[in-house]
C-alpha positions as CSV (number, residue, x, y, z in Angstrom):
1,X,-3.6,-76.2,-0.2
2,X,-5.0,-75.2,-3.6
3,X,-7.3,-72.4,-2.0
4,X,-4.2,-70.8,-0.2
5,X,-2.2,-71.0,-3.7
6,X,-5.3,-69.4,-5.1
7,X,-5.6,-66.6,-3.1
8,X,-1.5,-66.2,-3.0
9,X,-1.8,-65.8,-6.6
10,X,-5.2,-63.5,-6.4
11,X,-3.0,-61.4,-4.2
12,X,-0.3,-61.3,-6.0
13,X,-2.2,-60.5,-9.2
14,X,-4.4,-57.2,-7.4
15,X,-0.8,-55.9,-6.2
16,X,0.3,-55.9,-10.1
17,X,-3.2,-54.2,-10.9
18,X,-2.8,-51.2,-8.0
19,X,1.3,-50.7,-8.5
20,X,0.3,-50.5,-12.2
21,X,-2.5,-48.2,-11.3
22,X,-0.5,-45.9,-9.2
23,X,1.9,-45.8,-11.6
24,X,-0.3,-44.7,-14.3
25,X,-1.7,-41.7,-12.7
26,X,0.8,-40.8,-10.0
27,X,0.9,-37.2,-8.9
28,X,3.9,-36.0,-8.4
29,X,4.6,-35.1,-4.5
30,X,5.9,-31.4,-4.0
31,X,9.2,-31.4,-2.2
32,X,10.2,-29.3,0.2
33,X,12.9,-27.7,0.7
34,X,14.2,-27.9,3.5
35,X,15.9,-24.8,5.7
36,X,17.8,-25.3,8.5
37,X,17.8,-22.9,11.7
38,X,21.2,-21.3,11.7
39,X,21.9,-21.1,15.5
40,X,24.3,-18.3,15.3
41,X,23.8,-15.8,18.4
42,X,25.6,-13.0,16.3
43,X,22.8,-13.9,13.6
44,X,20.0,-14.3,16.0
45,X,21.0,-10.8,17.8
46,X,20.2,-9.0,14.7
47,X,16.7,-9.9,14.9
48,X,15.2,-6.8,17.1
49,X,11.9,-5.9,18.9
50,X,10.4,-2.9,18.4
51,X,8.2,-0.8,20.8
52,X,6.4,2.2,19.4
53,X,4.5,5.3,21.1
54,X,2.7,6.5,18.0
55,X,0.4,9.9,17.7
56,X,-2.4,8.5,15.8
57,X,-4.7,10.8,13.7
58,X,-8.9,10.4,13.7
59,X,-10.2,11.0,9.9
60,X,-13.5,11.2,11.5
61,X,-12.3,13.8,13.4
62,X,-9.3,15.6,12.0
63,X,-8.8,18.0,14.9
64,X,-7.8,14.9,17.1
65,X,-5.6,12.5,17.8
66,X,-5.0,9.5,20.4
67,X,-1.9,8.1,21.3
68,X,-1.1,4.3,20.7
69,X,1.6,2.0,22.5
70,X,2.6,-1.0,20.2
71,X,5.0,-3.4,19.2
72,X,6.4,-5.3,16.3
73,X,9.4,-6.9,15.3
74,X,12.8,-6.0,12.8
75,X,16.5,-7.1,11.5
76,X,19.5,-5.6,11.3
77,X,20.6,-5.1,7.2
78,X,23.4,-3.0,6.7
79,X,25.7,-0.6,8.4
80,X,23.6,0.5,11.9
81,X,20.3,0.2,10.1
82,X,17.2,-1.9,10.9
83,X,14.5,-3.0,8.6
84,X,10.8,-3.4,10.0
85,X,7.1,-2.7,8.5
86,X,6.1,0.6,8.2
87,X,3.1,0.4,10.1
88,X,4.9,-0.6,13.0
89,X,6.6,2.7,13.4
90,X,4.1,5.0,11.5
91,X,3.2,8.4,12.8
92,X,5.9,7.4,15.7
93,X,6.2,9.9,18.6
94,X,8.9,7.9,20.5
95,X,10.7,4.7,19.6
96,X,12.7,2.0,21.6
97,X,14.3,-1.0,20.7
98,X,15.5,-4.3,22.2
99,X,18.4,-6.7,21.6
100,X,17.2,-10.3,21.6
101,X,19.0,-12.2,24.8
102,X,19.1,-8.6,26.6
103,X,17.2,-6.2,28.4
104,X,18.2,-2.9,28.1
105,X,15.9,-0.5,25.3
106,X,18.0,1.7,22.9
107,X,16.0,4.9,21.8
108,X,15.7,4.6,17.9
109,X,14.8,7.1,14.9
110,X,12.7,6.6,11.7
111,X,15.0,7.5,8.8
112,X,12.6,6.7,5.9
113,X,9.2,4.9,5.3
114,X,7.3,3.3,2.4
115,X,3.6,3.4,3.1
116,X,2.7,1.9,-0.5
117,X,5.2,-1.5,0.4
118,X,5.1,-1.1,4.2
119,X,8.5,-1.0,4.7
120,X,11.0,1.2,7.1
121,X,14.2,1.7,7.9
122,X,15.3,3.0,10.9
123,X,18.8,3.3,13.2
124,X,19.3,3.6,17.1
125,X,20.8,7.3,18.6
126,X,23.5,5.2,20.2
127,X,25.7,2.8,18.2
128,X,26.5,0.7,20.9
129,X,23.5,-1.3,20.1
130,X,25.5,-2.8,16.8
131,X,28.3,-4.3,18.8
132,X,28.3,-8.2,18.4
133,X,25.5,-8.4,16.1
134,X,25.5,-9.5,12.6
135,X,23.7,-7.6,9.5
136,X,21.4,-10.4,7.3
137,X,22.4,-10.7,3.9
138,X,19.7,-10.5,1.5
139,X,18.7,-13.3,-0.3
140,X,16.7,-14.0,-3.8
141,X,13.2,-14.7,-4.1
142,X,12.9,-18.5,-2.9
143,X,11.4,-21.3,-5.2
144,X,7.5,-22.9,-4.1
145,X,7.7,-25.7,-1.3
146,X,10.9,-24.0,0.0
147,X,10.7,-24.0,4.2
148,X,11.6,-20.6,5.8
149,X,12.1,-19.8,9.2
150,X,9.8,-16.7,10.8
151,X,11.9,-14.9,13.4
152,X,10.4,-12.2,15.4
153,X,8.6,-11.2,18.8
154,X,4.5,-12.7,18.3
155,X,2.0,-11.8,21.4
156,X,3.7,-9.3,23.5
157,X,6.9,-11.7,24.4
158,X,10.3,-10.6,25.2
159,X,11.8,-13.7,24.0
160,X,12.7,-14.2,20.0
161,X,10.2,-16.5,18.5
162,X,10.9,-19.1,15.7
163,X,8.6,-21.1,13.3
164,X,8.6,-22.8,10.4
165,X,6.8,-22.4,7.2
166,X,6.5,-23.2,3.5
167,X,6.4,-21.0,0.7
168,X,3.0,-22.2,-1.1
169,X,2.3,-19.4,-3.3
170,X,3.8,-16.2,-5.1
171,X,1.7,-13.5,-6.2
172,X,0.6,-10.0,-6.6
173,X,-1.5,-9.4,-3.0
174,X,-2.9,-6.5,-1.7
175,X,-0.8,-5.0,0.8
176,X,-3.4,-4.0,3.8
177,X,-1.2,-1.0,5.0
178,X,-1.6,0.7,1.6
179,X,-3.7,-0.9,-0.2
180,X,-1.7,-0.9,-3.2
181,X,-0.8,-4.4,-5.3
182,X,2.4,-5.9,-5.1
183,X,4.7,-9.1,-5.6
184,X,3.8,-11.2,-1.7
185,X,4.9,-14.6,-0.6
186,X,2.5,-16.7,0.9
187,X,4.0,-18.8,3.4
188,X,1.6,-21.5,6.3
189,X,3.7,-20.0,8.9
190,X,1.4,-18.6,11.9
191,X,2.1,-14.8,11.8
192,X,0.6,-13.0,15.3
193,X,0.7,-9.3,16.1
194,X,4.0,-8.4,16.8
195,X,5.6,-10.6,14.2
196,X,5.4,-7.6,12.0
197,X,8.8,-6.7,10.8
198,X,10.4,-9.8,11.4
199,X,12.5,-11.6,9.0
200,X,11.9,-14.9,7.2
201,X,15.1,-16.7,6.8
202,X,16.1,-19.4,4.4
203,X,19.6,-21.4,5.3
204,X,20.2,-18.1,6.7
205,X,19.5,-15.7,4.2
206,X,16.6,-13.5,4.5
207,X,13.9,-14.0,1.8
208,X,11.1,-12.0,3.3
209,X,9.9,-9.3,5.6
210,X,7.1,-10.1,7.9
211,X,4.3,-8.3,7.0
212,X,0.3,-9.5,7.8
213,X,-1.2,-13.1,8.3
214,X,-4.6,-13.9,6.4
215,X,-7.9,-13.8,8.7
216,X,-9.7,-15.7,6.3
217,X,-7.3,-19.2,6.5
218,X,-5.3,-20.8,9.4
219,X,-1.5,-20.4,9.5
220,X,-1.6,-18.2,5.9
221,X,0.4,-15.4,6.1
222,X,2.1,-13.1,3.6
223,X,6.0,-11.8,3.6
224,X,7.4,-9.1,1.4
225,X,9.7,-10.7,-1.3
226,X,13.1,-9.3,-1.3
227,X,12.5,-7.9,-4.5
228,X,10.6,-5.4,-3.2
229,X,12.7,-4.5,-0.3
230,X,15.5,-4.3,-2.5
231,X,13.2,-1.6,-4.8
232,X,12.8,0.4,-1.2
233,X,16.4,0.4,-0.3
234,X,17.5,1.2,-4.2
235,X,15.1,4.3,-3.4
236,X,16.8,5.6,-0.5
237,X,20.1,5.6,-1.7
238,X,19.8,9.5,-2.3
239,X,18.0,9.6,1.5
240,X,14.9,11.0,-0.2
241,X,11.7,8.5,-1.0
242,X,9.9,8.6,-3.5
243,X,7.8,5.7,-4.4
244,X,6.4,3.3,-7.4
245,X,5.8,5.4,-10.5
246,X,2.2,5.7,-11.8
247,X,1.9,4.7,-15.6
248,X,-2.0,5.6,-16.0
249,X,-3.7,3.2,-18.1
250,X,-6.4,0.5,-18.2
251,X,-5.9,-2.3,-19.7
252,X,-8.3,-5.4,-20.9
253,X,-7.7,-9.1,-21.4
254,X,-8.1,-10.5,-24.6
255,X,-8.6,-14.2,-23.9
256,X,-12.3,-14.1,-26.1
257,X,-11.4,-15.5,-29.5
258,X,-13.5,-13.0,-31.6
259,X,-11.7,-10.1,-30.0
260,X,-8.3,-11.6,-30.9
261,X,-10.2,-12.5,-34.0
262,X,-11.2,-8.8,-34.3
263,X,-7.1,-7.3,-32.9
264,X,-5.3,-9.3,-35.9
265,X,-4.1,-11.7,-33.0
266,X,-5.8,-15.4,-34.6
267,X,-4.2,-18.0,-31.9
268,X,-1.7,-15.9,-30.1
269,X,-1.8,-16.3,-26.3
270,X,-0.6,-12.7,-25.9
271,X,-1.6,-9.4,-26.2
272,X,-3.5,-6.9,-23.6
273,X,-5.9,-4.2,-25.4
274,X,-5.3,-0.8,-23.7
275,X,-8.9,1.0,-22.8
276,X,-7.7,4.5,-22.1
277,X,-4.7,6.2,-20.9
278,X,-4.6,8.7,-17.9
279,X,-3.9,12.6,-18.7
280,X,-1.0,13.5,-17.8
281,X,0.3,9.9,-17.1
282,X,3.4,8.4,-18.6
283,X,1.0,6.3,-20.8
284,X,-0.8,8.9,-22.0
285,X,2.8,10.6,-23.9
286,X,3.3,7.0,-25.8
287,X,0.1,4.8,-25.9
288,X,-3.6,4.9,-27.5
289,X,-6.7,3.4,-26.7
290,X,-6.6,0.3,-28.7
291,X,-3.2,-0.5,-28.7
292,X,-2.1,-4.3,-27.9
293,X,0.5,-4.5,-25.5
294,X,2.2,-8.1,-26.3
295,X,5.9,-7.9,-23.8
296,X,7.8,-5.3,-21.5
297,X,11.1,-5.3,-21.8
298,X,11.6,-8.9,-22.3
299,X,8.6,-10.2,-20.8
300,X,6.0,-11.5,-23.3
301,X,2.4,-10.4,-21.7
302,X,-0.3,-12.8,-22.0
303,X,-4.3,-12.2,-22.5
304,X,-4.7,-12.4,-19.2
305,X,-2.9,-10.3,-18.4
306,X,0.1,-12.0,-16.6
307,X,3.8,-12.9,-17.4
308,X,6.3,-15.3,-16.9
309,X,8.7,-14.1,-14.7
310,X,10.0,-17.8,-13.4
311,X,9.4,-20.5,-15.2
312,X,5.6,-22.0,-14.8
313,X,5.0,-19.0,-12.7
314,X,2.4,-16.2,-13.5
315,X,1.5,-12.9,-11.9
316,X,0.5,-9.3,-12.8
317,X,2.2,-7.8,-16.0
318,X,2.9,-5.0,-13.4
319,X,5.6,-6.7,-11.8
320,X,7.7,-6.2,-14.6
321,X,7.0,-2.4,-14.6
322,X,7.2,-2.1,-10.3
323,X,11.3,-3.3,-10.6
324,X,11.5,0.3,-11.7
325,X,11.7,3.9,-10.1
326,X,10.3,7.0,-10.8
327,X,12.6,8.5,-13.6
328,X,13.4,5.4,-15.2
329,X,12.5,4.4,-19.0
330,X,10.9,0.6,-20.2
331,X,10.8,-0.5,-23.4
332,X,6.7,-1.4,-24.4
333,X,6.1,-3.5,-27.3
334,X,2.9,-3.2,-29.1
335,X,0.7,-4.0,-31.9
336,X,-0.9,-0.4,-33.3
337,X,-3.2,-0.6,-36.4
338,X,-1.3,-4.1,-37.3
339,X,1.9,-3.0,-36.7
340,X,4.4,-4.2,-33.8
341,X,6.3,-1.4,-32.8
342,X,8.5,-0.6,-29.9
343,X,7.7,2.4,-27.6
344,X,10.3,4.2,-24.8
345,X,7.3,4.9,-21.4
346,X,9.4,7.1,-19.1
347,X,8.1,6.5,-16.1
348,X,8.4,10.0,-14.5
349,X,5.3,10.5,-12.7
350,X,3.6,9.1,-9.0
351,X,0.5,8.4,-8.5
352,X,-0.5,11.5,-6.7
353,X,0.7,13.6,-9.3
354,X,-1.9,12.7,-11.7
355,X,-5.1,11.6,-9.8
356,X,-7.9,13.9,-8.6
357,X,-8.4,12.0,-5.1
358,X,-5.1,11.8,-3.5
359,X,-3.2,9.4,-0.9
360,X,-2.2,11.1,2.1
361,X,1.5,12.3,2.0
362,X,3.1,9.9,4.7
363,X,3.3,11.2,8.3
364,X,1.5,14.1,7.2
365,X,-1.5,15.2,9.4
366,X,-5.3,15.8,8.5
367,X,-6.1,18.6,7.0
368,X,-9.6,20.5,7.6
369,X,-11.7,23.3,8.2
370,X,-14.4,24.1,10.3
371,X,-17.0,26.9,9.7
372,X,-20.2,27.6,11.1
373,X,-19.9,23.6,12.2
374,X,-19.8,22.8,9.0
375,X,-16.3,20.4,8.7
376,X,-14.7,20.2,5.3
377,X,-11.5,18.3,4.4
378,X,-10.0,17.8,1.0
379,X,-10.5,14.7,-1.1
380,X,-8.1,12.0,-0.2
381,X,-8.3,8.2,0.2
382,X,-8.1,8.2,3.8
383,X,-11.8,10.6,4.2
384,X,-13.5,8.0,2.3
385,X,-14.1,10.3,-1.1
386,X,-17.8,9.1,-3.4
387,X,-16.1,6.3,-5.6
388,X,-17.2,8.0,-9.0
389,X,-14.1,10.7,-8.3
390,X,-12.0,8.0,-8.5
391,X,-12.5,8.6,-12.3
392,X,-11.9,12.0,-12.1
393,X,-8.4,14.0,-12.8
394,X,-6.6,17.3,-12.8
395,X,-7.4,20.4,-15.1
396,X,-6.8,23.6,-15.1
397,X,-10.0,24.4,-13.4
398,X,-9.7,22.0,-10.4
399,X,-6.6,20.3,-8.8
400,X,-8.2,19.0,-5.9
401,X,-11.0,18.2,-3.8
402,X,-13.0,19.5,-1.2
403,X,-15.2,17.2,1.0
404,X,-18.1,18.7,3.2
405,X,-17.3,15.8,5.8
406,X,-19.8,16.3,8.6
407,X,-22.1,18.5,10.6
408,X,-21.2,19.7,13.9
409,X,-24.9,20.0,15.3
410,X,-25.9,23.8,16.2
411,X,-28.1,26.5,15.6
412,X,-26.9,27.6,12.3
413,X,-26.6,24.7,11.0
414,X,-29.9,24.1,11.9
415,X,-32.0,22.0,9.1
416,X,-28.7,20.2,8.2
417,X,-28.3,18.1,10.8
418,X,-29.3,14.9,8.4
419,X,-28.3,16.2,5.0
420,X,-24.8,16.6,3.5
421,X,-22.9,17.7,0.5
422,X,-20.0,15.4,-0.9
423,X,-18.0,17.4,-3.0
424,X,-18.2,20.9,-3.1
425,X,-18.5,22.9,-6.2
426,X,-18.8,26.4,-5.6
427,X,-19.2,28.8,-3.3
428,X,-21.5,31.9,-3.8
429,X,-21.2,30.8,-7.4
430,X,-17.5,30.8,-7.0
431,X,-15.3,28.0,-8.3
432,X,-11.8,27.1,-6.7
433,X,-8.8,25.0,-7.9
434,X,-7.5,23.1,-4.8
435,X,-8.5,23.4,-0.9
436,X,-6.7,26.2,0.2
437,X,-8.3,28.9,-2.0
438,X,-11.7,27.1,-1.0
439,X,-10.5,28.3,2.5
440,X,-9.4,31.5,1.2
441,X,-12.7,32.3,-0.7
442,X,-15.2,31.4,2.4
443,X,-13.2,33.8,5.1
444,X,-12.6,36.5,2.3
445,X,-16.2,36.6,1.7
446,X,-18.1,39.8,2.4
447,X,-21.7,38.6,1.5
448,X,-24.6,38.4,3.6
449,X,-25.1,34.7,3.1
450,X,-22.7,31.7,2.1
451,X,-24.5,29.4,-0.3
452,X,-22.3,26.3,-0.6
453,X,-23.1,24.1,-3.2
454,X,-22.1,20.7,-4.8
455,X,-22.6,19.2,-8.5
456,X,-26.0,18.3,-8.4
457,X,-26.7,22.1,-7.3
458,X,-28.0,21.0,-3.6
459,X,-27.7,23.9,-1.4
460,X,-26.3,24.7,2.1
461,X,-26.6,28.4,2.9
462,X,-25.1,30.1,6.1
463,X,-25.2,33.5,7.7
464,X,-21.8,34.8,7.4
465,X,-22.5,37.4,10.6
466,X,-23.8,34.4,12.3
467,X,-20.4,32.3,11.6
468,X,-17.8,35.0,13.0
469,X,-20.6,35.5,16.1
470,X,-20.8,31.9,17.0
471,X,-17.7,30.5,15.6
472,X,-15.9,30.0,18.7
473,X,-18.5,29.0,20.6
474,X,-19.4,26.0,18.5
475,X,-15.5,25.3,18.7
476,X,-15.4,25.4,22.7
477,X,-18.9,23.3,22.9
478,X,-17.0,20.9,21.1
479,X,-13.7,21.2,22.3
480,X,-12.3,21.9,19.3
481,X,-8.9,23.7,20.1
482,X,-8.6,25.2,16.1
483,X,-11.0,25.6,13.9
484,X,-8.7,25.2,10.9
485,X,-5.4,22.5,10.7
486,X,-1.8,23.9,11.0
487,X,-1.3,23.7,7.3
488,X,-4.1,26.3,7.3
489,X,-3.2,28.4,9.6
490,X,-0.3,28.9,8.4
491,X,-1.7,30.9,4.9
492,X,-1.5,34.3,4.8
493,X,-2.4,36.8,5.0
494,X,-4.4,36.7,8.1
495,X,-8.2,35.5,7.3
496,X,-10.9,37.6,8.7
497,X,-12.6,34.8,11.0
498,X,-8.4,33.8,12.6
499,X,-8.8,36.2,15.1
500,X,-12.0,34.2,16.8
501,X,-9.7,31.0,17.4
């Protein structure tokens, strides 16, 4: 009897010890919010698939092209127009789309795309399609731990698909279609091909666009926060897109104590240092290297270069600055030789407008020119241009550049079958501002010989009687159809090689 009161009371004593315990260093256990699947068939006959017949271009081959048949998902947001990603209708030939719970297709038409937040908007030829269904109101951006619900048409299916997620992070992401960095929601929902363009709903609201799962984790996907969208749609308004503005700068943290030490900034835990600014950027009209950015607008910007914009939640300063459009002005306060001052950055430029290698203008086809089997292209993302250009921009001498892309393997080009140029500097000595007059200055040429030539002064040197002789022939062995792109042949006057083609 006295050894079963003894090990009552031993008990009793180790469950005071491991409730104490717990107690003392409890975690706190994230709750969920929970979202419930509105079974409205008004609300669930807004959520669309999208089939696609799209006219792809090859940037290793810019005189081609192969068609593509695909499908993704969208929603219905506003007076007979639907949301989707833009890479689900991009270069887009012929579109259809289909009502969930029916089975006929409705031809559809692209109205406007955002390559840089892979977002679209387009609207079916017949208005029929709207009857009975019901537009999504847009939400807000939801809070960590809430649970959304991932509409859409995964894997091929005809029949709307529904699961369930959690929002487990908010951050700036890169967004595959572009590249570019913006605000994404990360969300454990399994996202499949053809999810793309769907809606993620929360108690019925939507919160998020579909827009790529993670290859590197299981169920991780990413959505496109409605702030965002709401940034696309804004743009729009006047039917005309025209994107993020570019600011041009580069920017440092200043979490090391001895620079602070060094900036005036003792303990402060904000304050970026500004490296350079771009020419011709907005930055570059308002800012100097070795300025302190410490808040935009009223967001304080800390040394690591985040901010604040919900409480306990950090992400890239650039958030603040990507809630505006081109045209707009933010206010920029900074620290400049001591001094806190306020600055107006009017935001008025894109990022094409300032950069030496460009971004292809959206739906736009290659450009290129062929001659003597030599290929050339100009210098944008998409042709994979040498990454020191990157820190090249605009003058007055050069607006653009021109790749020497590939070698089209004949006898003139003989000897250069395993060499290449990059970017080409001059031709016959000749420099040129942009592509076209590159173009302009090779067929205009009355010289015996073309000596091509890049920035380290490697040569490539054609006979020009041997190009207009053999020019069409090397085009046919090929079967190449043009030797130059439309946007080419379109320049007049007439070049002196056109009439070979």
């Amino acid at each position: 009897m006295k050894k079963i009161k003894m090990l009552t009371i031993f008990a009793l004593l180790m469950l005071i010890f491991q409730v104490g315990f717990a107690t003392e260093n409890k975690t706190p256990i994230p709750v969920v919010v929970k979202s419930k699947i509105v079974n409205d068939p008004a609300l669930k006959s807004s959520i669309v698939k999208i089939f696609t017949v799209a006219n792809e271009p090859d940037f290793s081959e810019p005189w081609s092209s192969h068609v593509s048949e695909f499908s993704g998902s969208g929603c219905i947001i506003g007076k007979e127009l639907i949301l989707t990603n833009a890479h689900v209708v991009t270069n887009a030939t012929y579109v259809e789309v289909l009502k969930n719970g029916e089975v006929k297709r409705y031809e559809a038409e692209v109205l406007n795309i955002d390559h840089e937040a892979d977002l679209a908007i387009i609207t079916l030829k017949n208005k029929e399609f709207f009857k009975d269904t019901k537009s999504l109101e847009i939400g807000d951006l939801p809070e960590l731990q809430t649970e959304v619900n991932v509409y859409g048409f995964p894997m091929g299916g005809d029949t709307l698909s529904i699961t369930k997620g959690v929002v487990s992070r908010i951050e700036h992401q890169s967004y595959v279609n572009s590249g570019n960095t913006l605000l994404a929601i990360q969300i454990d929902a399994a996202i499949n091909p053809g999810n793309s363009g769907g809606p993620a709903l929360s108690d019925g609201k939507m919160v998020g666009l579909v827009m790529q799962g993670a290859s590197y984790g299981e169920n991780m996907g990413y959505i496109i926060p409605t702030s965002v969208i709401n940034h696309f749609l804004e743009d729009i308004k006047d039917k005309h897109y025209d994107g993020y503005p570019y600011i041009g700068m580069m920017t440092q943290s200043l979490e090391s104590p001895v620079m602070k030490d060094m900036y005036g900034l003792k303990e402060s835990g904000y304050g970026i240092l500004v490296n350079k600014t771009i020419p011709n950027s907005p930055a570059s009209k308002v800012l100097k290297t070795g300025d302190i950015i410490v808040a935009i607008e009223k967001y304080k910007v800390f040394s690591n270069q985040k901010i604040e914009f919900r409480d306990k939640e950090f992400t890239d300063f650039y958030y603040v600055l990507d809630q505006y459009q081109v045209g707009d002005s933010v206010e920029v306060t900074i620290i400049r030789d001591a001094k806190e001052m306020k600055v107006l950055l009017t935001l008025d430029k894109k990022a094409n407008d300032v950069l030496l290698v460009k971004q292809r203008e959206p739906e736009s086809r290659p450009t290129y020119f062929i001659y003597g089997g030599l290929v050339f292209v100009p210098g944008i993302t998409e042709y994979g241009v040498p990454t020191k250009f990157y820190n090249f921009y605009p003058d007055e001498n050069r607006e653009e550049l021109v790749i020497m892309q590939r070698v089209l393997s004949s006898s003139l080009t003989k000897g250069y079958n395993y060499g290449g140029l990059g970017v080409i500097d001059s031709v016959n000595g000749k420099k040129f501002k942009n592509f076209k007059e590159f173009v302009s200055i090779l067929e205009r040429s009355s010289e015996k010989f073309i000596v091509l030539e890049d920035e380290d002064h490697f040569q490539m040197v054609l006979n020009r009687q041997d190009v207009v002789e053999n020019q069409q022939s090397i085009l046919e062995k090929y079967d190449i159809k043009y030797s130059k792109s439309k946007d080419i042949r379109s320049l007049e006057p007439a070049l002196k090689i056109a009439e070979n083609n």
